[in-house]
C-alpha positions, 0 to 999 in steps of 0.5 A: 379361150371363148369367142362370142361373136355378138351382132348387132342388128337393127337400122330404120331402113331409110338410106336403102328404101324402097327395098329396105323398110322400118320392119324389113331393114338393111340387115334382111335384104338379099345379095345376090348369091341369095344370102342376107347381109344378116347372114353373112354376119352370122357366117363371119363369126360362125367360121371362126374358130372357138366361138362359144355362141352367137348373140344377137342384139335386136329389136324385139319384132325382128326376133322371128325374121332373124331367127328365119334368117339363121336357121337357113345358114346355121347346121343347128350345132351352134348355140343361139341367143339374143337380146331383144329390145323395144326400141332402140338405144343405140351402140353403148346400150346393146353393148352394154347389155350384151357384155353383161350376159356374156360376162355372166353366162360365159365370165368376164374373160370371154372375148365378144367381137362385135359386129354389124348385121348390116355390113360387108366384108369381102375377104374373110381370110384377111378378117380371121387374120385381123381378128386373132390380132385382135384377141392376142390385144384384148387379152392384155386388156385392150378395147379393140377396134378395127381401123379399114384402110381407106381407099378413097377420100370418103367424107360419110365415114369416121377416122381414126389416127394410128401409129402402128395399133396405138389410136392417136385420136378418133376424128368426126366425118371430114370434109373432101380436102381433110379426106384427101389430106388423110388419105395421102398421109397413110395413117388414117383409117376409116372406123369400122364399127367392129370392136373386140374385147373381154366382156369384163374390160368393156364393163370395167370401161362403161362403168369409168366412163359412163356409170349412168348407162351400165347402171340403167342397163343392169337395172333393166337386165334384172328387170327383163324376161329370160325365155328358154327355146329349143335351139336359142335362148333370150332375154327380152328387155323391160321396156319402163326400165330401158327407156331410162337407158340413156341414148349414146353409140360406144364411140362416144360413150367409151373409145372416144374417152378410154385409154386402153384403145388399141387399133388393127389395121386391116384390108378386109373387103369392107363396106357398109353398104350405106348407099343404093350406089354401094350396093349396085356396085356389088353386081358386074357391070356391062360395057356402058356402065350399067349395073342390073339386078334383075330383068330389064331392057335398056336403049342408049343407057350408061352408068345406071343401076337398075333393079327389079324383083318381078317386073321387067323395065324399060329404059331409054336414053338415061344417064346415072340414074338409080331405079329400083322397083318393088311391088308397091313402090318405085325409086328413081334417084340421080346417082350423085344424090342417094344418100337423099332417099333418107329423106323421101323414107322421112317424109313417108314415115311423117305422113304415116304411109305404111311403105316406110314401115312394110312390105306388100310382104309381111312376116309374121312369127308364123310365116308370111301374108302377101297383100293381092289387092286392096279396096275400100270394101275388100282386102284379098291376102296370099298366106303362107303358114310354116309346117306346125305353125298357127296363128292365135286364136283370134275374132274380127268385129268388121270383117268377114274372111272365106278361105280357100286353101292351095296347097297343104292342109290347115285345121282350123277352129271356126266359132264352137267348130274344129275342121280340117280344110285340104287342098282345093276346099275352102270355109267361111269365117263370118265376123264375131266369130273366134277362129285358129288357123294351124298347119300341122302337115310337113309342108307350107300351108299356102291359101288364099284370104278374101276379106270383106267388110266396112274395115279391113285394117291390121288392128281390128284384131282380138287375141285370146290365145297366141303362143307368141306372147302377142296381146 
């Protein structure tokens, strides 16, 4: 018996802003203990026991981070691969295009468990217990889903009716009255988002259900590009082809519809943490009520969550509040109307301002940059590249760069020239000129970076070689 643990990872990053951003969403941010949500994920599965591989399904520019991310966690023993998308096409897509891999790299009696990179689950020996129910359910043939049992009238989740494993019915996010009525009844539980089932029987469904979806999903599975990698493998989807795909999450699209669902009530420890106020209760509290994750001075202050990366706060008579602090961007949000940061996230992002999008911070395949300062004429970056890492080889028709290397050792191409610049030295890349920057030691290679120039934008960017597949 074969377990393939499949993760779903993606999110636009707008209820948990400003930490969270369209390229660094919710699945990548850290808990306290220093582990991602992502993370986690992979953990969860990973400690299962017959698990063949785990695949992730994720948008084609979160590959690296993600692969980051699993690396950190991962003794290299377990097989990685993933599914790349474009952009997204919601659940019954990536479903679908997980479960034809899996079925054909692994036969359609393979189970997948399939579970969000963005979600919590606190008591892992409850979850092992309802996931070997549920593989016992999909071995008969069951789709399986996983029904939490419920706590509090919550009005943000879906619902499903059981009797036992038999669903009754699924039920629409409810109002308060209709919550408390479900709650006091003992047989509703909340929808997990956390399916199991043979790849073969979720083909067999999709096909009887929504036959326009698997048959634009295959389409596009034989139309993409498989790649090799020393340690994981991928599948990069044809981005023609799955625009094509219609946009459905699973629910609709299969359990919703499907008689063969089963449920397993369960008490994991579950949250999605779908709010500033479902994370911030994640760390203690003191004796009024405040929640801090960081450094922060407080005078007649209760019931706030306050969190910092590098800055201390400073806090007086407040009550109920939200305060989040990022190097470029600051949040403070009444506590009863979090779920409205959506909407300054929305605005952001209609405006085109770059904070719903990145970081100060920002990953590459490469490694990271880190913008210092940046002015009208001027741009001043922190680069840090990965030990035997480079970055393509490139030119810039308005800027100029002088670089200037802190630690490590970079062999750089510059123009006809090949040098090697080490710690406390520095070159000088003038505009017009093909340039390569690598690190071939050991260690990080960290430098700084001091544009110059009429513009300093992302996009003033010519690539001629890059290993990555970038253009």
């Amino acid at each position: 018996m074969s377990i393939v643990p499949t993760i779903l990872c993606g999110g636009a990053g707008s209820r948990l802003w400003p930490v969270s951003r369209e390229s660094h969403p919710k699945p990548f941010i850290r808990l306290a203990d220093g582990q991602s949500l992502l993370q986690k994920a992979f953990l969860r599965g990973a400690m299962l026991p017959n698990v063949r591989e785990i695949l992730t399904v994720a948008n084609r520019e979160l590959l690296f981070k993600t692969q980051d991310d699993f690396r950190e966690v991962n003794d290299g023993k377990l097989a990685t691969s993933f599914i790349l998308e474009p952009f997204g096409r919601n659940t019954a897509a990536a479903i679908a295009a997980a479960a034809l891999h899996v079925a054909q790299a692994h036969g359609e009696d393979a189970v997948m468990l399939v579970l969000a990179a963005d979600h919590l689950i606190a008591d892992q020996e409850a979850f092992s217990l309802a996931v070997s129910e549920a593989v016992a359910l999909a071995r008969q043939g069951k789709l399986v889903t996983f029904g939490i049992q419920p706590d509090a009238p919550e009005t943000g989740y879906g619902y499903i009716e059981a009797n036992g494993n038999q669903v009754l019915r699924f039920v629409e996010k409810p109002s308060l009255a209709k919550a408390e009525e479900y709650l006091a009844s003992g047989s509703f539980f909340w929808n997990s988002g956390i399916f199991c089932f043979e790849a073969g029987v979720m083909l067999q469904a999709l096909e009887q259900h929504c036959p326009d979806i698997l048959g634009a999903t295959a389409t596009c599975m034989t139309a993409s590009r498989a790649a090799q990698g020393k340690d994981f493998s991928q599948i990069e989807l044809d981005p023609d082809s799955f625009a094509l795909v219609p946009d459905n999450s699973i629910d609709y699209a299969v359990m919703e519809k499907s008689s063969q669902v089963a449920v397993v009530p369960c008490d994991i420890g579950w949250s999605d943490i779908g709010s500033w106020s479902a994370l911030g209760n994640l760390t203690n509290s003191d004796e009024q009520g405040n929640r801090i994750n960081g450094e922060a001075l407080l005078h007649d202050v209760s019931n706030c969550y306050i969190r910092s990366g590098k800055r201390l706060i400073g806090a007086v008579g407040l009550d109920n509040l939200i305060i989040v602090d990022t190097p470029d961007a600051l949040l403070v949000a009444d506590r009863s109307r979090v779920q409205d940061v959506k909407h300054l996230y929305a605005a952001l992002k209609a405006q085109g301002h770059e904070a719903h999008k990145l970081h100060l911070t920002v990953h590459r395949p490469w490694g990271t940059y880190t913008v210092l300062e940046d002015e009208v004429r001027y741009k001043i970056k922190r680069i840090v590249v990965k030990p035997g890492a480079s970055l393509s080889l490139q030119m810039h028709h308005h800027r100029s760069e002088h670089w200037i290397v802190v630690s490590g050792m970079a062999r750089v191409v510059n123009g006809d020239n090949e040098l090697f610049v080490n710690t406390n030295e520095s070159t000088y890349i003038p505009a017009g000129h093909k340039h390569r920057l690598e690190n071939p030691g050991i260690l990080d290679l960290v430098m700084i970076e001091v544009q110059s120039g009429e513009y300093l934008g992302e996009d003033d960017i010519v690539r001629f070689q890059d290993v990555y597949g970038r253009c």
